[in-house]
C-alpha positions in Angstrom: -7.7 -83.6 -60.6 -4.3 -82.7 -61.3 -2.0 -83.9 -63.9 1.8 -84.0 -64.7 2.7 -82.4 -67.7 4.2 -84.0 -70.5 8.0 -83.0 -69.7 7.6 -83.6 -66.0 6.5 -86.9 -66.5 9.8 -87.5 -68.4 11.9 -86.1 -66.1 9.6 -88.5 -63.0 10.4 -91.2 -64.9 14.0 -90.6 -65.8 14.1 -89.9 -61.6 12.6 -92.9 -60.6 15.1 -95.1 -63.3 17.4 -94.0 -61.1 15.8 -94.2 -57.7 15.3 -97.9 -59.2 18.2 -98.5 -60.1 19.7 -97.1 -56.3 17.2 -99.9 -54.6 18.4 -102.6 -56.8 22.5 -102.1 -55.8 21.1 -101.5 -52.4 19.3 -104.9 -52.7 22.8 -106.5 -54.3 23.8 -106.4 -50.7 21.3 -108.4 -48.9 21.2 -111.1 -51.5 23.8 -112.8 -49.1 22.4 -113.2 -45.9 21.7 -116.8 -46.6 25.8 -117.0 -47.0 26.0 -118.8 -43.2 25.4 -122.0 -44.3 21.3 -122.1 -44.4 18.6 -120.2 -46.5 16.1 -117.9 -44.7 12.7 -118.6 -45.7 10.8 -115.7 -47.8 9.3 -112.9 -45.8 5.7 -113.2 -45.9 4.1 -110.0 -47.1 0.6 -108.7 -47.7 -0.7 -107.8 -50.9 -3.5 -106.3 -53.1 -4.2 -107.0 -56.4 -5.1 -103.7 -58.4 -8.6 -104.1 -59.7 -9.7 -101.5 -62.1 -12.9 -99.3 -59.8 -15.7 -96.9 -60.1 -14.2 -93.8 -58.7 -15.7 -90.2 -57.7 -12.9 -87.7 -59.0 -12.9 -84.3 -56.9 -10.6 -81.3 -57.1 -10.0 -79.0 -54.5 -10.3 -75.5 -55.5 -9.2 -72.2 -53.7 -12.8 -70.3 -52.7 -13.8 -67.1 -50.5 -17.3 -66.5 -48.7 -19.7 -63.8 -50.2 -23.5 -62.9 -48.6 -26.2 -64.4 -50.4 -27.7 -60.8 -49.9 -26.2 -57.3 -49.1 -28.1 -54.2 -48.4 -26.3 -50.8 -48.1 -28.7 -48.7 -45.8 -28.6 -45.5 -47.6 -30.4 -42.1 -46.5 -32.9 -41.3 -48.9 -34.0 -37.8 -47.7 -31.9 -34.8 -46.1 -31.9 -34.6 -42.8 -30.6 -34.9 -38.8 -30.6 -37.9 -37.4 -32.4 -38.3 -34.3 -32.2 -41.8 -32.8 -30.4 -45.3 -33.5 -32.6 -47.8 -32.7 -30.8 -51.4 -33.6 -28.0 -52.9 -31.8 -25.2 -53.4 -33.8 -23.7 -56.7 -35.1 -27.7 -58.4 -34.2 -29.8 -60.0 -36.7 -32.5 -57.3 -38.0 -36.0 -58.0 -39.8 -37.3 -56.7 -43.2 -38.8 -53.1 -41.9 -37.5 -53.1 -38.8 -36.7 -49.8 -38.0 -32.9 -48.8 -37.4 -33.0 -44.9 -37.6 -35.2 -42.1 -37.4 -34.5 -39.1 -39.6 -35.9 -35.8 -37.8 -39.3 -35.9 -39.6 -41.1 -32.3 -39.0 -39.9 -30.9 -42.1 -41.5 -33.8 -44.1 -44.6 -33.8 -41.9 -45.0 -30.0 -43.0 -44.3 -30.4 -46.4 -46.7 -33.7 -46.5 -49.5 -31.3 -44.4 -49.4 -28.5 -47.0 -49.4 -31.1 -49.8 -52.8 -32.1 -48.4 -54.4 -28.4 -48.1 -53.5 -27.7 -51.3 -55.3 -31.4 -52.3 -58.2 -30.2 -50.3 -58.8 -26.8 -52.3 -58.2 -28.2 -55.9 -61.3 -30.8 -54.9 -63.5 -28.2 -53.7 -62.2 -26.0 -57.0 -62.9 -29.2 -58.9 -66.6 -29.4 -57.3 -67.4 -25.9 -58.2 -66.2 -25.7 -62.0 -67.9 -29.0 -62.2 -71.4 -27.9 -61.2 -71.2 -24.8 -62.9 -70.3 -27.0 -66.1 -73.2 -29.0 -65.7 -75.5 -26.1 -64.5 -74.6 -24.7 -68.1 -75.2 -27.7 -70.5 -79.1 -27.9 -70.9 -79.0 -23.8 -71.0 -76.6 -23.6 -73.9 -78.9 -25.7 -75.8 -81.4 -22.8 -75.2 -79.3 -20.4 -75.8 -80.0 -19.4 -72.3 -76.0 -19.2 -72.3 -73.7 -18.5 -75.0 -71.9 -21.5 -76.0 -68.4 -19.4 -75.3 -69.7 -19.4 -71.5 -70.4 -22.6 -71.8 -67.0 -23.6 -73.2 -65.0 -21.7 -70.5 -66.8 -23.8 -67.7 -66.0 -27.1 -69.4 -62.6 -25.6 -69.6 -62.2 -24.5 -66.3 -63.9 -28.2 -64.6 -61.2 -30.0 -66.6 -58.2 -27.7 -65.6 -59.9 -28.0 -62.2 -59.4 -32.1 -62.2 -55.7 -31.6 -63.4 -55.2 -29.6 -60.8 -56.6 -32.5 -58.6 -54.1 -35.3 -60.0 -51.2 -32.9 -59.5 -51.9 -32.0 -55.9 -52.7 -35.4 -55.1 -49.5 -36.9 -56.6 -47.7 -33.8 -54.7 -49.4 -35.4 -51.6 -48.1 -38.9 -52.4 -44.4 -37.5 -52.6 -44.7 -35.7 -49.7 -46.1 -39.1 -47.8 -43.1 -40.6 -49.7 -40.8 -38.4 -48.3 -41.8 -38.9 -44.7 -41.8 -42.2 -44.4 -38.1 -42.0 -45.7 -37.5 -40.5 -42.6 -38.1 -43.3 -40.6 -35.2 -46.2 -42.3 -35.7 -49.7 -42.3 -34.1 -52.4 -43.0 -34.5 -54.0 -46.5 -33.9 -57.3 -45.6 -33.2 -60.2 -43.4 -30.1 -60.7 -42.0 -26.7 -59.5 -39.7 -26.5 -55.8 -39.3 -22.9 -54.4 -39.1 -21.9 -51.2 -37.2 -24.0 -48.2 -37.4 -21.7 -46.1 -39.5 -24.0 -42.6 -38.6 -25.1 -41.7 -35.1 -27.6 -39.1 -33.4 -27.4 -35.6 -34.4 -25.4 -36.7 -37.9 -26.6 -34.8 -40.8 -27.4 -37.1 -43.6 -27.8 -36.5 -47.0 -30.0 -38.3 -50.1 -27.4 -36.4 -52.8 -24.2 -37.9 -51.0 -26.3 -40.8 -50.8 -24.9 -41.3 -47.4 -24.4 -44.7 -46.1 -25.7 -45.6 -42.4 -25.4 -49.2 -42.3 -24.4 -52.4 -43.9 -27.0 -55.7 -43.9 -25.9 -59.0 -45.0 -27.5 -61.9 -45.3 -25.8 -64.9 -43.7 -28.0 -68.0 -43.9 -27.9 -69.7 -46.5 -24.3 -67.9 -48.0 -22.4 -68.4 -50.8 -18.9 -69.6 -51.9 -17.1 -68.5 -55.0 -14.9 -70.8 -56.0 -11.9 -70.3 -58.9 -10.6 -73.3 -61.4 -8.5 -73.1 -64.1 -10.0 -73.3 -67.4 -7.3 -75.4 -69.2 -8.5 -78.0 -66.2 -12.1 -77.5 -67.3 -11.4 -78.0 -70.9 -9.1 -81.1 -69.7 -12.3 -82.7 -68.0 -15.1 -81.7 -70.6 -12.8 -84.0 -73.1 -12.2 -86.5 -71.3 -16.3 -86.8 -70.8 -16.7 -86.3 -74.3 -14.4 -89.2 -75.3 -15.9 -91.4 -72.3 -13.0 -91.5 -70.5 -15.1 -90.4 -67.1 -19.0 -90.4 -66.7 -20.6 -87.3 -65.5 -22.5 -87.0 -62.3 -26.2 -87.0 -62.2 -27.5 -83.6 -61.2 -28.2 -82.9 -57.6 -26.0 -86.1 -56.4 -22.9 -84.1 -56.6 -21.3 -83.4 -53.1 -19.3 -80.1 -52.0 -17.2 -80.0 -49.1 -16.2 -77.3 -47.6 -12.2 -77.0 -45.8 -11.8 -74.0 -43.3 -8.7 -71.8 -42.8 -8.0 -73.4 -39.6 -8.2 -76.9 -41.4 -11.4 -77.8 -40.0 -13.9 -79.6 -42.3 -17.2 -77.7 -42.3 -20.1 -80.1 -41.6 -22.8 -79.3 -43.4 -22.5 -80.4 -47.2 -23.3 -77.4 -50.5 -24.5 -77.7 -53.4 -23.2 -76.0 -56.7 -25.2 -73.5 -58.3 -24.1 -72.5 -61.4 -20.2 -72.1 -63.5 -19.7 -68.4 -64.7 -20.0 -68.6 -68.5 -16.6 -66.2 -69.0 -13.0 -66.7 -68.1 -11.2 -64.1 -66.0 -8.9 -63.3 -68.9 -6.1 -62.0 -66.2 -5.5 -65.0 -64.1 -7.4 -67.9 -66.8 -9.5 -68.7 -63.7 -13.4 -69.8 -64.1 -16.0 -68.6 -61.5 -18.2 -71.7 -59.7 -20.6 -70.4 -57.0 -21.8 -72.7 -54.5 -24.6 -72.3 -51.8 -23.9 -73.7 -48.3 -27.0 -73.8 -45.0 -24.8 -71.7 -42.3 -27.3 -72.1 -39.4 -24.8 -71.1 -36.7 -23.2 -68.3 -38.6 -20.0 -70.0 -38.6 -19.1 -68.8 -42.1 -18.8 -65.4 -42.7 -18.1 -63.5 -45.9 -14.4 -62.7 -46.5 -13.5 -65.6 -45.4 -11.4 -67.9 -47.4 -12.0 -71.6 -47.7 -11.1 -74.5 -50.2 -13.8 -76.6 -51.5 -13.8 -80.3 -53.0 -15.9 -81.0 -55.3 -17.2 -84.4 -57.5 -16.4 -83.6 -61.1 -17.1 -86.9 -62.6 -16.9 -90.7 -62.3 -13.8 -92.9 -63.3 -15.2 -96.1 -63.9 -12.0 -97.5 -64.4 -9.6 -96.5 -62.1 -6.4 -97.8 -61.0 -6.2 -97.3 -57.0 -3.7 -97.9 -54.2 -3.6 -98.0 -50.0 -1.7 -95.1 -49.5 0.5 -96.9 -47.0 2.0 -98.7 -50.2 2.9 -95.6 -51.7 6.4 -94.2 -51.0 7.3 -90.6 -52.0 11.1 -89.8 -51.5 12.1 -86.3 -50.9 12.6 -85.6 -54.7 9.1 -86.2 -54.8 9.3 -89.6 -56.8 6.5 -91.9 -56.0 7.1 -95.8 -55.9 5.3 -99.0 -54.6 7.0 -102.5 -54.6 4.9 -104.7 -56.5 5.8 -108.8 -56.7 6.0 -110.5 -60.0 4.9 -113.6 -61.6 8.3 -115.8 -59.9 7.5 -114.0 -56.4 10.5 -111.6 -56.8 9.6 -108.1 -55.5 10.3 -104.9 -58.4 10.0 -101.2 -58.1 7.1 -99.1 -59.4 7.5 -95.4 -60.6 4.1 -94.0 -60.3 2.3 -91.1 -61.3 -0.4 -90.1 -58.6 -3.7 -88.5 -59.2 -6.2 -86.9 -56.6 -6.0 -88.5 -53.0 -9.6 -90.4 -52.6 -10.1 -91.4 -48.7 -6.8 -93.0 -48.1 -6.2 -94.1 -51.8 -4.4 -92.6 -54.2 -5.6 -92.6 -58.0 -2.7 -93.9 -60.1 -2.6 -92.9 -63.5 0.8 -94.5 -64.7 2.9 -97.2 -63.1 0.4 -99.5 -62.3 -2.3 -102.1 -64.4 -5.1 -104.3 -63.6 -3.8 -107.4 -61.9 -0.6 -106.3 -60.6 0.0 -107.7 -57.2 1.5 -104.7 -55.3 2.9 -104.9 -51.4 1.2 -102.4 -48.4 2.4 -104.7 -45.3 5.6 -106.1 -44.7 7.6 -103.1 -46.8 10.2 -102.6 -44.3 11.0 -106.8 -44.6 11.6 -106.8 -48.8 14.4 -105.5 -50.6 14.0 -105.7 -54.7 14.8 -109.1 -56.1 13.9 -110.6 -53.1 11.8 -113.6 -53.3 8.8 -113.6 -50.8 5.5 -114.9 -49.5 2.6 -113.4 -50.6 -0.6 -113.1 -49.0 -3.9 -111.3 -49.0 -4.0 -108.3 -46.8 -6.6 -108.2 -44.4 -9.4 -105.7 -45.2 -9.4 -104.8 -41.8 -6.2 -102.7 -41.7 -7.2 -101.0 -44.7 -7.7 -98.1 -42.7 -4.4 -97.8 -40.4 -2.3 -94.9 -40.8 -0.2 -94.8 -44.4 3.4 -95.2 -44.6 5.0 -92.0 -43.3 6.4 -90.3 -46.7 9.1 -87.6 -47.5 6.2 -85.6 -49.4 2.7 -85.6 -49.5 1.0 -84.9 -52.7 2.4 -84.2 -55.9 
């Protein structure tokens, strides 16, 4: 929703005084057409009579596309790179394999890491039996109890040795089957940024791909937090209702002005205010099936707020908005006599505008017949027919405060 500020709305209405005032000499000139000797009967006009409505307010707010996920593919061990094996710019699986790191050295180390397991077990086997061979002797003193104590030494050190060769083994394993790099996730895979014969390293931590996870995708949005603060009062003081989780709606404008079709949802509204630009964080989470949205891109979004249970609305056809930006509608008073109306317009709803000054329950304001009526003039009211509620509005100078 957006709001005139205090001194604006002075000088609007100072503006549209004049702009009045203009029509009504303007007007001072037709009053004599019936001058010839016979009155013209009033223009018949058609009319609706403001009743107050339960409104959804939305704002539009400025938004760029971000991956729900993003994996930098990373090499992880040192090494020549020996094949490629995804096409690039296609959708990849978790663990599908996009390169293979040359692996011998790894298979080596991982192969010696196993001898060297194998020989502390068969170490361990032998200081154990010659531990156990000892115990009922040294309770004989068939041993000395110092002989006895070196072997119950040496089978422990023996099993040490085992845990570190077998943990030795697992890094090795570890290590080989870094060589072979998979994806981490589902999703679009970029260009391969290293090709065969590269020389990758795990210090430089060097990157070999970027994967991105495209559906569903997210869209940060920015508002203003003196609007947030504006809204949370005016739900605080009753003013507008809020809007029952999960029936929100958030629609999504494209660049090119196309409206994407498939309706998000709002996740969550960052909890600190960007203290350079005053803006607040909202992230929403769109389906994107076809891949249509892509991150980077920029976007508006329009999201409900709240509820207006009272709001004032007009046909934007009956709304005139000169090129000093001065909005006006003719409205016809109790003797029949048309009058000008400075408004002040909120958010555009459908083909209504939200009017927030200028305009009260009951007032019987004109959308057909406008080019016929001059102020002062007396005329014919009638109803206007629902049916043309939804023909094209008056052409204005402006659109939109």
């Amino acid at each position: 929703m957006r709001r005139g500020k205090s001194a604006e709305k002075a000088r609007a209405t100072a503006s549209g005084a004049a702009f009045a005032l203009l029509l009504l000499a303007l007007a001072g000139c037709g009053h004599n057409q019936g001058a010839g000797g016979y009155n013209m009967p009033p223009p018949e006009v058609g009319i609706v009579t403001i009743v107050p409505e339960s409104t959804v307010l939305t704002t539009e707010l400025p938004g760029r596309i971000d991956p729900v996920r993003e994996a930098q593919v990373r090499a992880r061990v040192d090494g020549i790179v020996l094949r490629c094996n995804f096409q690039q710019g296609a959708d990849v699986k978790t663990g599908e394999v996009l390169y293979q790191i040359d692996p011998a050295p790894f298979q080596a180390a991982y192969d010696n890491a196993a001898a060297t397991l194998a020989k502390a077990e068969a170490n361990a086997k032998q200081t154990q039996l010659l531990a156990d061979r000892y115990q009922p002797l040294v309770g004989i003193n068939a041993v000395s109890k110092q002989d006895y104590d070196n072997a119950v030494s040496a089978a422990a050190q023996a099993k040490a040795d085992v845990m570190a060769a077998r943990a030795a083994l697992e890094t090795a394993s570890i290590n080989l089957g870094y060589a072979t790099v998979t994806s981490p996730i589902d999703g679009r895979i970029g260009a391969a940024l290293v090709t065969e014969g590269a020389l990758v390293s795990q210090g430089a931590a060097t990157q070999m791909a970027l994967v991105q996870q495209l559906d569903p995708i997210y869209c940060d949005f920015t508002e203003s937090s003196t609007e947030v603060l504006r809204l949370r009062r005016q739900l605080e003081s009753g003013a507008f209702k809020t809007i029952a989780p999960g029936e929100a709606k958030l629609t999504l404008r494209l660049d090119d002005g196309t409206t994407y079709p498939l309706p998000g949802r709002l996740l969550f509204s960052d909890v600190t205010v960007d203290p350079s630009s005053g803006m607040i964080t909202l992230r929403a989470l769109f389906p994107n099936p076809d891949h249509m949205l892509l991150p980077g891109m920029f976007a508006r979004g329009e999201l409900e707020q709240a509820v207006d249970t009272k709001a004032i609305t007009l046909l934007q056809r009956g709304v005139n908005i000169g090129v000093n930006g001065i909005a006006a509608a003719m409205a016809v008073g109790a003797d029949d006599k048309v009058e000008i109306r400075v408004l002040q317009l909120g958010a555009a709803i459908g083909n209504k505008w939200i009017i927030t000054d200028g305009l009260k329950a009951g007032d019987r304001v004109i959308v057909e017949g406008l080019q016929k009526v001059q102020p002062g003039m007396v005329v014919k009211p009638v109803p206007f027919s629902p049916a043309d509620t939804n023909s094209a509005p008056v052409p204005t100078a402006a659109q939109g405060k």
